[in-house]
C-alpha positions in Angstrom: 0.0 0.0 0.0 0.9 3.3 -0.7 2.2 5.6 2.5 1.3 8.9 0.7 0.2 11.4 3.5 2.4 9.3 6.1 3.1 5.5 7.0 0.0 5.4 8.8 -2.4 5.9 5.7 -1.2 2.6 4.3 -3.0 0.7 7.4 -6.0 2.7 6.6 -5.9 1.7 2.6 -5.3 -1.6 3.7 -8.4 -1.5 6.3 -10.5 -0.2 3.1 -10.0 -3.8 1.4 -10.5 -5.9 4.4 -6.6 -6.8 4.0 -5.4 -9.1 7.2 -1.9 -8.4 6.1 0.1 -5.3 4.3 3.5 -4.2 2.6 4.4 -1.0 2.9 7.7 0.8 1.7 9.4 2.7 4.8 10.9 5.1 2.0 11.4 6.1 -1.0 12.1 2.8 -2.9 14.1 4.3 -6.0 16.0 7.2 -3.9 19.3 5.8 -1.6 18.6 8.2 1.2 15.2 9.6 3.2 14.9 12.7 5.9 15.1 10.5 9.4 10.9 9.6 10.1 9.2 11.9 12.7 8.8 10.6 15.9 5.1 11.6 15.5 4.9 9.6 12.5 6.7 6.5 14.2 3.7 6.5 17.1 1.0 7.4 14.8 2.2 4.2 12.8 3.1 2.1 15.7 -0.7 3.1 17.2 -2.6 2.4 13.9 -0.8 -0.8 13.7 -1.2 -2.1 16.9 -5.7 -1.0 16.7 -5.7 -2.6 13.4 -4.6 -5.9 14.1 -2.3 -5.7 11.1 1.0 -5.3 13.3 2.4 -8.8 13.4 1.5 -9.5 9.9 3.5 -6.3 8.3 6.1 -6.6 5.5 8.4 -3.6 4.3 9.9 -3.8 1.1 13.5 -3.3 0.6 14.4 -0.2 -1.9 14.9 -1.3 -5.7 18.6 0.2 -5.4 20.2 -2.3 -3.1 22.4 -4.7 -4.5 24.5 -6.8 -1.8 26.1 -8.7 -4.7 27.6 -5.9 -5.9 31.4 -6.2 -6.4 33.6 -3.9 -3.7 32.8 0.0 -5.0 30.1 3.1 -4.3 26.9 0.7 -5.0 28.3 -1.7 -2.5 29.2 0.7 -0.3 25.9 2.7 -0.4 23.8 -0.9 -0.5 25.2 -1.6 2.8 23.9 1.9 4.7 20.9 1.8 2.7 19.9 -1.4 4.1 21.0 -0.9 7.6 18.9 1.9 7.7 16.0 0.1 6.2 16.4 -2.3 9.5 16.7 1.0 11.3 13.6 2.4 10.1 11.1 -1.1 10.3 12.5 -1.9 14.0 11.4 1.8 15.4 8.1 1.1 13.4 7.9 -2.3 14.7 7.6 -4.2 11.4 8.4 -7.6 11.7 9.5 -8.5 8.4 11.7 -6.9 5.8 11.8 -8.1 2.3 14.8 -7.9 -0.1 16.0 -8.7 -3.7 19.1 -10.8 -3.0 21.0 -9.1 -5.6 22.4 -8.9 -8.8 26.4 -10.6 -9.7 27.0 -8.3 -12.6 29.2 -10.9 -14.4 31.5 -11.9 -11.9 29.2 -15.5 -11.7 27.3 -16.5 -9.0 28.9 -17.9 -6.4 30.8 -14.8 -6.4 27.5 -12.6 -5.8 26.3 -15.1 -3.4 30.0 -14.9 -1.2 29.3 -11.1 -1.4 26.0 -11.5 0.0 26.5 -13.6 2.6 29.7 -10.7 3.6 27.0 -7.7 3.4 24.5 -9.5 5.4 26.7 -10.0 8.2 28.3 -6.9 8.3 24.6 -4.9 8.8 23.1 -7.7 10.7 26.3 -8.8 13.4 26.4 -7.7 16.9 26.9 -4.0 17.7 30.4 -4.6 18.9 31.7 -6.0 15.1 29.5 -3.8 13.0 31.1 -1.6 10.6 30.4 2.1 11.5 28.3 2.3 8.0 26.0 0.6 9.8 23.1 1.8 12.4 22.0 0.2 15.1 19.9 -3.0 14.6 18.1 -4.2 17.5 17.2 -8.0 16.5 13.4 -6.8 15.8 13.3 -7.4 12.1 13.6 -10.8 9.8 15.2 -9.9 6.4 13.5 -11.8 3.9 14.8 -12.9 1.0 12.9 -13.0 -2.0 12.5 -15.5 -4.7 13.7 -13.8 -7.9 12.7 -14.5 -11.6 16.4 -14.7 -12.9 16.7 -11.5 -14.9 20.1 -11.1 -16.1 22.4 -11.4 -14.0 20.0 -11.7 -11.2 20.6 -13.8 -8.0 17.5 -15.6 -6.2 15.8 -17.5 -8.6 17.3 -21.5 -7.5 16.4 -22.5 -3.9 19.8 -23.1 -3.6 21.2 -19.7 -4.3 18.8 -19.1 -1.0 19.9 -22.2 1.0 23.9 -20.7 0.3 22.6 -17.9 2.2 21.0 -19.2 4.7 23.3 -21.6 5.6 26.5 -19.2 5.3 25.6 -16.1 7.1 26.8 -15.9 10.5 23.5 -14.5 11.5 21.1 -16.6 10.1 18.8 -16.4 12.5 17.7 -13.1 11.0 17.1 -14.4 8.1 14.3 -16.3 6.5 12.3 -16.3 2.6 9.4 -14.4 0.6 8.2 -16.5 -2.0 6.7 -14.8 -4.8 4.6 -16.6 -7.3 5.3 -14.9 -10.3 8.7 -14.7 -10.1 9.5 -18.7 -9.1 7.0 -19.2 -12.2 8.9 -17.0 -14.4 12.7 -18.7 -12.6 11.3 -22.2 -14.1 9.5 -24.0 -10.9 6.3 -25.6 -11.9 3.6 -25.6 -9.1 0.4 -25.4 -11.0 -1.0 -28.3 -10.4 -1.9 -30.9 -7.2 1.4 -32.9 -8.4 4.1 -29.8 -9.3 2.7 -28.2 -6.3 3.9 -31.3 -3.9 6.9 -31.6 -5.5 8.0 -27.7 -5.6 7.2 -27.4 -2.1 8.8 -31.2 -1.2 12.3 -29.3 -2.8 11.6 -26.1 -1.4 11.9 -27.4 2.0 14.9 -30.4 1.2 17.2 -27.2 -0.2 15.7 -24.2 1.6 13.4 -25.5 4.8 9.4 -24.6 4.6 10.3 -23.7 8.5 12.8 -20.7 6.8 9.7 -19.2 4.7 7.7 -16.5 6.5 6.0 -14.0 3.4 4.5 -14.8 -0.2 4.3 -12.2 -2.5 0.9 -13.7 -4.2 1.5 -12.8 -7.7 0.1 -13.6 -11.5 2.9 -13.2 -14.4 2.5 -11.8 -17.7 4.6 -13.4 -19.1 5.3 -17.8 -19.6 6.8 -20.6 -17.0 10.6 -20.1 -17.3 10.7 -17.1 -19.3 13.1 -15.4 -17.0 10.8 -12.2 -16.8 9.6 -9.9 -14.0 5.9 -8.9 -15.1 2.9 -9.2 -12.3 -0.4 -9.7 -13.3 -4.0 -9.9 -11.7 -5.0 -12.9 -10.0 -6.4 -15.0 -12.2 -5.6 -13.1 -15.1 -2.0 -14.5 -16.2 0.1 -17.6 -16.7 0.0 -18.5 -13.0 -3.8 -19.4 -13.0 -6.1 -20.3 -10.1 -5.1 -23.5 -9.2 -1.9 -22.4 -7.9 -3.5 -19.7 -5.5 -6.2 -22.0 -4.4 -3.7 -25.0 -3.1 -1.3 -22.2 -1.8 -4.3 -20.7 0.2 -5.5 -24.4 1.1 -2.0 -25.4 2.3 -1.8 -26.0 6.6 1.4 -25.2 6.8 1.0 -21.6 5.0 -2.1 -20.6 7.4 0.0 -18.0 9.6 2.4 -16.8 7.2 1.4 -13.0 5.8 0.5 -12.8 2.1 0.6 -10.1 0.2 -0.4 -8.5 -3.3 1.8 -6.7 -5.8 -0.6 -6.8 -8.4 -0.9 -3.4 -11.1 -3.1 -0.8 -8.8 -5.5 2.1 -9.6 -6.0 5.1 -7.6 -9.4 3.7 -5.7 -7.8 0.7 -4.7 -10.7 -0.8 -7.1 -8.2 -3.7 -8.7 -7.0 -4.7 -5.0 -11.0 -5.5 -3.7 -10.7 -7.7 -7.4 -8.1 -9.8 -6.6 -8.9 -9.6 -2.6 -12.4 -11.1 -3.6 -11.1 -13.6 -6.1 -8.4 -15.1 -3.2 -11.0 -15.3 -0.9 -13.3 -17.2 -3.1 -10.6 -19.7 -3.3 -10.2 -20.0 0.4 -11.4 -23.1 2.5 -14.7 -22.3 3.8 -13.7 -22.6 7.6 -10.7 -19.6 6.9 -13.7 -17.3 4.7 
């Protein structure tokens, strides 16, 4: 949801569609730096939150700009404050989760990007006493998530096991967890359409990654074809995702208290979000409607 006319308004948009969970950027996603929030704005947020209900089931997006598997230079270097200060800013709102594009290699290969990563994420996320003075204060409030990726150029993100490097590398781990996103695996080349593909996606999700490691969905139709390697959401329904995949995602036990969230293409009444909010819930279990 859009925080135009301050963070709180995005918990009243989401209110306006029934939501039971929301995404919000904490700043500007496309700008490296923001004016410090208002302490004002930080209660007003943290009060709206908290009266809602929607607190605990919160995501923040990551800027577009930050690329951890950058090689050493001033987008590394500005990567590294940018997302210590997005921790910074989700902990004093109390947003639980933060999700973030792993990164992108730029032609020095992967296991390169992933090393370079693994290095970023420890520097902003390691205990006060190591932590580079870059880096602000992170108090252990806030997950990072990192999201599945279609594969885009030199993209990182879009095997499980460019995740489970991660994961299983970084010294604090702990911190970390994973926002699947339907379009993008789609796009990456992981079938899930279907009762079978669905099973077996998940069943190497959680052998590479763990299911116990995944804590957001980005719930996503794509534009564009199964492996095409391409970044394009769609409406629910509307693309080459299809139903089926929503509805056994939504029927899923083990997905029940994970937060789920819509990046679909939006209008300025919120009209398309009530769509694709009203086809979802058609698809839910009668016991969760």
């Amino acid at each position: 949801m859009s925080i135009a006319g301050g963070l709180h308004r995005a918990i009243d948009r989401a209110e306006a569609v029934d939501a039971t969970a929301l995404q919000v950027f904490v700043k500007s996603a496309r700008q490296w730096s923001s004016k410090p929030i208002a302490v004002e704005e930080v209660q007003r947020f943290r009060e709206r939150a908290c009266e809602s209900g929607l607190g605990p089931h919160t995501l923040a997006h990551a800027s577009y700009l930050i690329n951890l598997a950058a090689p050493a230079g001033p987008v590394r270097r500005r990567s590294l404050v940018a997302l210590a200060d997005e921790i910074a800013r989700c902990e004093l709102l109390g947003i639980p989760y933060l999700v973030l594009h792993p990164g992108s290699h730029t032609g020095s290969g992967e296991e390169a990007g992933l090393e370079r990563i693994v290095r970023a994420l420890d520097e902003v996320l390691a205990p006060s006493g190591g932590r580079s003075k870059r880096a602000r204060s992170v108090n252990g409030i806030t997950t990072v998530l990192l999201e599945t990726t279609a594969g885009q150029g030199a993209t990182l993100g879009h095997r499980f096991e460019h995740l489970a490097y991660v994961l299983e590398r970084a010294r604090s781990t702990e911190r970390l967890g994973v926002c699947f996103d339907t379009c993008h695996t789609l796009a990456a080349g992981y079938e899930f359409r279907d009762r079978r593909s669905f099973r077996a996606t998940f069943r190497e999700f959680d052998e590479v990654v763990g299911i116990d490691r995944l804590y957001g969905f980005h719930l996503n139709d794509s534009k564009h074809p199964f492996g095409s390697r391409k970044d394009r959401h769609e409406h629910i329904g509307r693309g080459e995702v299809g139903l089926e995949a929503f509805r056994l995602i939504l029927a899923d036990r083990r997905f029940r208290r994970i937060p789920m969230v819509l990046e679909t293409p939006k209008g300025p009444d919120l009209a398309e979000d009530r769509e694709n909010m009203t086809v979802l819930r058609q698809m839910l279990p009668v016991s969760r409607r």
